[in-house]
N, C-alpha and C positions, 0 to 999 in steps of 0.2 A: 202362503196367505198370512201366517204369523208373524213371517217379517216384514208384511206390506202393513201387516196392521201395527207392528212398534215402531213405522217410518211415517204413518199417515197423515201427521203432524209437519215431519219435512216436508212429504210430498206435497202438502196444501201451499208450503209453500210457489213449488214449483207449478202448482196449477194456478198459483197466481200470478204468478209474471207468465207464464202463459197469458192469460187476459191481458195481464196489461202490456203486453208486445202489439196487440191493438191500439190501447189507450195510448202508446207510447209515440205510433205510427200516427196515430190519428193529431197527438198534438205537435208533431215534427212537421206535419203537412199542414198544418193552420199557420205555422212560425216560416214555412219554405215559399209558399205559395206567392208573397211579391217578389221573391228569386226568381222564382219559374215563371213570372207574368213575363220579367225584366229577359229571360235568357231564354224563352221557346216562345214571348210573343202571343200567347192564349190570351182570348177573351175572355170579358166577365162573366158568359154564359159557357166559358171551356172552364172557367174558374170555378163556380156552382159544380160543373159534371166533374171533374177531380173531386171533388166531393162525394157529389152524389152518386156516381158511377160505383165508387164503394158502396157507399151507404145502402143504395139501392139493391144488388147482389143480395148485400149481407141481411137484408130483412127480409129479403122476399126466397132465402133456401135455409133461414133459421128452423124453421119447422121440419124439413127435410132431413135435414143433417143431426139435427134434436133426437129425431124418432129411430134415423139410423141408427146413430151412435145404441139409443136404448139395445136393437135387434142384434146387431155385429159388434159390438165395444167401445166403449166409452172410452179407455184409454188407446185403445187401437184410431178411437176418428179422431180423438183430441193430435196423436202424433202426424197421422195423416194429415190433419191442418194447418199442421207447425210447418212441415217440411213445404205444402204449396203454399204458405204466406211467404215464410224466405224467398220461396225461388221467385216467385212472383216480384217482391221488395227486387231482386236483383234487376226483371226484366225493365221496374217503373226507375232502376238508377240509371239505367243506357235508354232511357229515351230519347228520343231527337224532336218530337213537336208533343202538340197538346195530344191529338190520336191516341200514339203510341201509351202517351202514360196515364190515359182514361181507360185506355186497353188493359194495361197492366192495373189498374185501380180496380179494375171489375173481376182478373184472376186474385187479387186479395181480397176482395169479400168475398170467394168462395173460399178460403182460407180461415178468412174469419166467421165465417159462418158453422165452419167445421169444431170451431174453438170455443165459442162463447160458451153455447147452450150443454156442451161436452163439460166442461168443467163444473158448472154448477149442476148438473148432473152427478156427477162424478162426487162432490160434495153433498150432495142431498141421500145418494146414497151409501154414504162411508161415512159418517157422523148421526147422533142421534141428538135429543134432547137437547140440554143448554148448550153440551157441545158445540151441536147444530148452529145455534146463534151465534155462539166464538168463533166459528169456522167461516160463516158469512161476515163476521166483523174483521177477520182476517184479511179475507177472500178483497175486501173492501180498502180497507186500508194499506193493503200492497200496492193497488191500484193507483189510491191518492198519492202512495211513494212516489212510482214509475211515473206517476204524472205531473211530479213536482219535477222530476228527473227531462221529460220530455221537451219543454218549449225551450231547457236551457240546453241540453245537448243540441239539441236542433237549431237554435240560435248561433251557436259556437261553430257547429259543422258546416252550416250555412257560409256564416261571415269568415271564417279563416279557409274553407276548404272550399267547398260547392253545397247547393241543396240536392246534390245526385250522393251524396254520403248520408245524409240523414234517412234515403231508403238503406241504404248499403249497413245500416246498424243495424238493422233487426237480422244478420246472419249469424254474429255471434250470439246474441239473444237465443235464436231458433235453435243452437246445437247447444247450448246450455240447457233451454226445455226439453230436449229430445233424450238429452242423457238422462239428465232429473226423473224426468217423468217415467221413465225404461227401466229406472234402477227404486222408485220409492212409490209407485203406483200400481195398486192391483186394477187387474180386469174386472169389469163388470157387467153385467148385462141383463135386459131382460129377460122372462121365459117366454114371451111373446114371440111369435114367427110370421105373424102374418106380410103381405107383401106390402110396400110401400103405396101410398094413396098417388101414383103417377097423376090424377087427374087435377087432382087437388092442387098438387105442386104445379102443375101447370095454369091454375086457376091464380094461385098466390103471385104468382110471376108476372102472369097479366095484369092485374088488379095494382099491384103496388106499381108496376114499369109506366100502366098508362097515368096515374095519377101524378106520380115526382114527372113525368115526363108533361105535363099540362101544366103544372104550376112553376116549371123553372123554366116553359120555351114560351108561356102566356105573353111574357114582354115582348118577346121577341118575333112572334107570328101574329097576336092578335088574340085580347080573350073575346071577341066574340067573331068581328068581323076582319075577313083577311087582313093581315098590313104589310106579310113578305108573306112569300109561298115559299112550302115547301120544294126543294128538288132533289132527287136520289138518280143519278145517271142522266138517262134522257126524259125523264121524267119530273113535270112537275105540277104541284097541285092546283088541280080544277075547279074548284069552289072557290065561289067568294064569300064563303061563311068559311072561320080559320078553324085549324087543324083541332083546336084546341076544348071546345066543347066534346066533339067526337070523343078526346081522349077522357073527358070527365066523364060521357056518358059509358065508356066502355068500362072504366073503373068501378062505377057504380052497378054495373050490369057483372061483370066478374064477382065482385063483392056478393052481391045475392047469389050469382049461381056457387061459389064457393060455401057460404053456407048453404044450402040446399043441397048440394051434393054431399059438405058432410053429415047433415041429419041423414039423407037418403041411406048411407053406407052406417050410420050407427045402428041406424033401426033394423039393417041387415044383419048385424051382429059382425059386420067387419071393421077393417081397421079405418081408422078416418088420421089424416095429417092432422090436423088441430083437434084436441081432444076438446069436443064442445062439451060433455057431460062433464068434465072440470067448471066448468061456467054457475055449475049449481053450488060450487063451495065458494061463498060471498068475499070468502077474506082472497081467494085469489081472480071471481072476476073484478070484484070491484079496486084490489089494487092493480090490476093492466089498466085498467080504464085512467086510474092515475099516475101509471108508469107514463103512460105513452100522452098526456098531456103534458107532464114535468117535463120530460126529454123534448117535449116538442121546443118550452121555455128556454132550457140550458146548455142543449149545444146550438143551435142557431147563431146566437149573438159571437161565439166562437170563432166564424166567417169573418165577422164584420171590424171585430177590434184591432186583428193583425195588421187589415190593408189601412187601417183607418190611421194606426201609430206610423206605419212606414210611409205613406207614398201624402198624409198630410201633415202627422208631426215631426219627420223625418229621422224619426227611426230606423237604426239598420236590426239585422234579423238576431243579433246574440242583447241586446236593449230590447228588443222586445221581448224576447224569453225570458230574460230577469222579471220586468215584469210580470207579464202572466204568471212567473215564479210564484207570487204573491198569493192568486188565485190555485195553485196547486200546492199552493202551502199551505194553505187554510183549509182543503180537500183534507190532506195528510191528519192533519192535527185534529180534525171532526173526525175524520173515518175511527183513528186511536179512540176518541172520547166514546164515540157510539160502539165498540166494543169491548170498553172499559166498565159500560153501565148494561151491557146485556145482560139480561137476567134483573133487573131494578127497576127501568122504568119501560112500561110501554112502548115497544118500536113504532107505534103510529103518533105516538106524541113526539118521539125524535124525527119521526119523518115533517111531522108539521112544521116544528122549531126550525128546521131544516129548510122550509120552503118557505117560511117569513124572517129568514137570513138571505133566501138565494133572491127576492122580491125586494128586500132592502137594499141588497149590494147592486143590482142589477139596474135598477129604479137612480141607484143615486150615482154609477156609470152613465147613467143619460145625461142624468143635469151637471155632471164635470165634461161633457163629450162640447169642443169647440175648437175652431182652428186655432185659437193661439191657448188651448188646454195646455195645463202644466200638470206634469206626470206624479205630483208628492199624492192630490188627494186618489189618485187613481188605485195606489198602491193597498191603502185599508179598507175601500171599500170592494176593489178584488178581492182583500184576502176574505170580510165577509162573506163574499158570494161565494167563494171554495170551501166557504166553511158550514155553509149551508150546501152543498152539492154532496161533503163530506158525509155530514149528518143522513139527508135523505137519502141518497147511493147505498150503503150501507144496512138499513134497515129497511128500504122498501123491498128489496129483494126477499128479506126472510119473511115479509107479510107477503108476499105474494104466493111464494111456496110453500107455509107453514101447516096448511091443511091437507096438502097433496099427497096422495099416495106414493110410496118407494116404488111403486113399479113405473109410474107413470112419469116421472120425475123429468127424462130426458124432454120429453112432450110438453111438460110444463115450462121448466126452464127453457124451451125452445119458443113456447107459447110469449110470456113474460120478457124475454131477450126481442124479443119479434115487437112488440108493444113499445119499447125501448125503442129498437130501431126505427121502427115507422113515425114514432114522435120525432126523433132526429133528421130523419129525411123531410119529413115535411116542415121541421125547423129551418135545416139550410136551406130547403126550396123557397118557406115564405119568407123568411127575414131575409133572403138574398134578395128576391123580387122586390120589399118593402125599402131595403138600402138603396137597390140602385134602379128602383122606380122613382122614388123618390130626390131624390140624387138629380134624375135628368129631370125632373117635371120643376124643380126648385135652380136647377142651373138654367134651363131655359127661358123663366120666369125674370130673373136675375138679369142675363145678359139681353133679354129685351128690353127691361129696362137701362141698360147701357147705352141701348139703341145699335146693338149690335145687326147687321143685316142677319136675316132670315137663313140663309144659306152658311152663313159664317158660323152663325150661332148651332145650325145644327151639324155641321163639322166638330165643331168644339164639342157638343154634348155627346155625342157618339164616341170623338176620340177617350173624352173622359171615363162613359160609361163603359163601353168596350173593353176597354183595358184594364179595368176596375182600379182605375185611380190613380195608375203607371204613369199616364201622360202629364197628370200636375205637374212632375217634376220639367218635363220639357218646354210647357207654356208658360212657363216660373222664368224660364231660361231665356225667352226671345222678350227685350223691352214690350212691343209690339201685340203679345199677348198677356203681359200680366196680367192687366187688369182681371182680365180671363179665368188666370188662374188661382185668384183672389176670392172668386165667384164660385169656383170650383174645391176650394180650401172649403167652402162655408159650404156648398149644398151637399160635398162628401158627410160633412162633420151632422150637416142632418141628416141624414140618412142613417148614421149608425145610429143617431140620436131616437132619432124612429125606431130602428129596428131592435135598441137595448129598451123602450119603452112595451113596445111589442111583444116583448122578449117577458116584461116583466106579467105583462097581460096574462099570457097563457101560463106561468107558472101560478097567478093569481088564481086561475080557473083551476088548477093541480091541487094548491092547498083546499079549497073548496070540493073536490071530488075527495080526499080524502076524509070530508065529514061522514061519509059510507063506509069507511073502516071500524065502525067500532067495533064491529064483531072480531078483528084480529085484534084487538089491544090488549088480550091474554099476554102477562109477563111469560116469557118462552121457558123458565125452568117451571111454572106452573101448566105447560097445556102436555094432553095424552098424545102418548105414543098410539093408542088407541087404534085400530084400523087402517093399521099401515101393514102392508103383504111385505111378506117375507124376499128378502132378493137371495139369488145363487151367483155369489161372487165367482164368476172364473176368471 
């Protein structure tokens, strides 16, 4: 224990490329994805599920894997994550269609799900006091590193090698975590032993599966009344009222009985998967409640800018990582500044600052988004918005957790990473809908007035939207369809237009939820250790 505790400095660091071998993954697949459209042929709704097929996983066994880690070990689930995110990163680089590496996207969010809520665990209980804040400003600004790191590696790997090498990196990643963490990382654990809330988990699964799954197939089935049926083998769906409502109401119906089961188990005096009696310390419900609005704001638009540079400003994939560079260079350089001033000013006033940077940068991405956009003003008001993601990343986490008890810590950070992810998922679900809803409802509009025939026109809109944006380059190609793809140039370029508008919406509503923060805006070397249980490090 003595020498875990004269490494525990190192070891943060290797808990933090731990996390950001997600961050890292996550931005190699925003930077790969017109690769993958271009060489397996996936649609725009196979395109959303490569997304969300992670996303999805990793929000909905964040609490699971949180609470385990507390009962069996924090540094035990953290390696167990590492090692099935690699192997998984291996099965999504030999994929052969979309299936396959939806398949393997949904074995790395159980991966990642093992990883998140472990580490900030793992920090909450090996750090006290200001520490504590340096350790999340750390824990933060690695992140901004590896992600300044991400869209250019993955840009490079892409355009010289294949986008089956940008999974293929996270191996050396993963056995460098595995050593790091083996050799500078003590065990931890709760004294807690009760059983796992199986019901609950099961509750959470449904709840988050039917909702991303209603808001990313709505275009595609129908949000109210049929417009494709479902079919699964010989099977297909019987109503002419669409799948889609069903799955809201089943989300909604999960959601109550999930709470209701876990009141029912607390007032038992057993263990509950989401620790609802956390909900009574204000500085950590009321910062989920703005975790998972902000992420709803900031990764969304993440989908939208990739396809938007490559397949209408024609962009190849290592030009757009430079770019995006821009935006995880301003991450980098905010995450440093908000760890530079921990202990000095309020974390909820860097969070704010933080999110009328990501509302400015995001807002004035829109009004530069057009088909003959020129990349110079793209470049500062990225770095803006990274520098606002910086700032609030960084500090919303320590107000989420700052009142939480050492024992409960895995549960919370599981709680809070889970808030996180569910804003993400329902980012790429609505801002993908809003892009390429809009997208066909403004290309149709368009080539009607061309006076394109009825049947032509929806050839065109389909192959556009389908593809998510692949096909310009081919109706670019045939005299006979330019005009086409002229009409298609301009309703893409609205759509992200919309969807960075969108985007700035819900972060609007973020800063606004953070007016409920005042109760955390104690400077962190001034609040009590107070009330925090004692942990048995083993």
């Amino acid at each position: 224990m003595e020498k875990h505790e004269r490494l525990r400095w190192v070891g943060l660091v290797f808990i933090s490329i731990a996390v950001s071998l997600i961050i890292v993954d996550s931005t190699i697949v925003n930077v790969a994805i017109p690769a993958i459209v271009d060489d397996l042929g996936i649609t725009s709704t196979e395109v959303q599920w490569v997304q969300e097929s992670y996303t999805l996983v990793f929000a909905a066994l964040l609490l699971v894997f949180g609470s385990l880690a507390d009962r069996f070990g924090r540094r035990r689930m953290l390696l167990i994550g590492v090692v099935v995110f690699a192997g998984s990163s291996v099965l999504a680089s030999l994929a052969s269609d979309g299936g396959a590496l939806i398949l393997a996207r949904l074995a790395q969010g159980v991966g990642g799900a093992m990883i998140l809520p472990t580490t900030l665990s793992i920090i909450n209980a090996t750090f006290r006091g200001r520490e504590r804040g340096i350790a999340f400003a750390v824990w933060g600004s690695t992140i901004g590193g590896m992600a300044a790191v991400g869209p250019l590696l993955g840009g490079w790997l892409t355009t010289a090698f294949s986008w089956r090498w940008a999974f293929g990196i996270n191996i050396p990643l993963g056995v460098l975590i595995i050593i790091g963490v083996a050799l500078t990382v003590a065990e931890t654990r709760s004294d807690r032993t009760e059983r796992i809330d199986g019901v609950g988990a099961l509750l959470s699964v449904v709840t988050m599966g039917s909702l991303v799954f209603g808001l990313i197939e709505g275009r595609t089935y129908g949000w109210w009344g049929v417009e494709q049926r479902p079919e699964i083998g010989d099977w297909t769906w019987p109503f002419d009222i669409s799948p889609i409502p069903f799955a809201f109401a089943l989300a909604l119906v999960g959601l109550v009985a999930f709470i209701a089961w876990g009141v029912h188990r607390e007032r038992a005096g057993r263990s509950t998967l989401l620790a609802l009696r956390l909900f009574s310390i204000t500085s950590f419900r009321n910062g989920n409640i703005a975790a998972a609005v902000v992420s709803l704001g900031e990764f969304g638009i993440i989908l939208a800018l990739p396809l938007w540079l490559q397949f209408v400003l024609g962009f190849d994939a290592l030009q757009t990582g430079l770019l995006l560079l821009s935006l995880a260079g301003g991450s980098f350089l905010a995450s440093g500044i908000a760890g530079a001033t921990s202990g000095r000013i309020a974390p909820v006033w860097i969070v704010r600052i933080g999110l009328l940077a990501e509302i400015v940068g995001v807002a004035g991405v829109g009004l530069a988004i057009g088909p003959d956009a020129s990349w110079v003003p793209l470049i500062p008001l990225l770095f803006v918005y990274g520098v606002g993601v910086g700032l609030a990343t960084a500090q919303l986490t320590g107000v989420v957790l700052a009142d939480v008890p050492v024992a409960d810590s895995g549960a919370a950070s599981g709680t809070q990473s889970t808030s996180r992810q569910l804003g993400a998922a329902l980012g790429v679900a609505i801002l993908g809908t809003v892009l390429f809803t809009s997208t066909a409802g403004i290309l149709a509009a368009s080539l009607d007035d061309q006076g394109v025939p009825a049947a032509q026109r929806d050839q065109v809109v389909s192959s556009v939207v389908d593809s998510a944006g692949a096909a310009i380059s081919g109706l670019a190609a045939n005299p006979e369809t330019a005009d086409a793809a002229d009409a298609a140039r301009e309703a893409f370029s609205d759509g992200t237009r919309y969807a960075a508008w969108t985007a700035a919406g819900f972060l609007a509503l973020g800063l606004l939820a953070t007016v409920s923060l005042g109760g955390a805006a104690a400077r962190p070397s001034e609040r009590e250790e107070s009330g925090r249980e004692a942990e048995d490090p083993r």
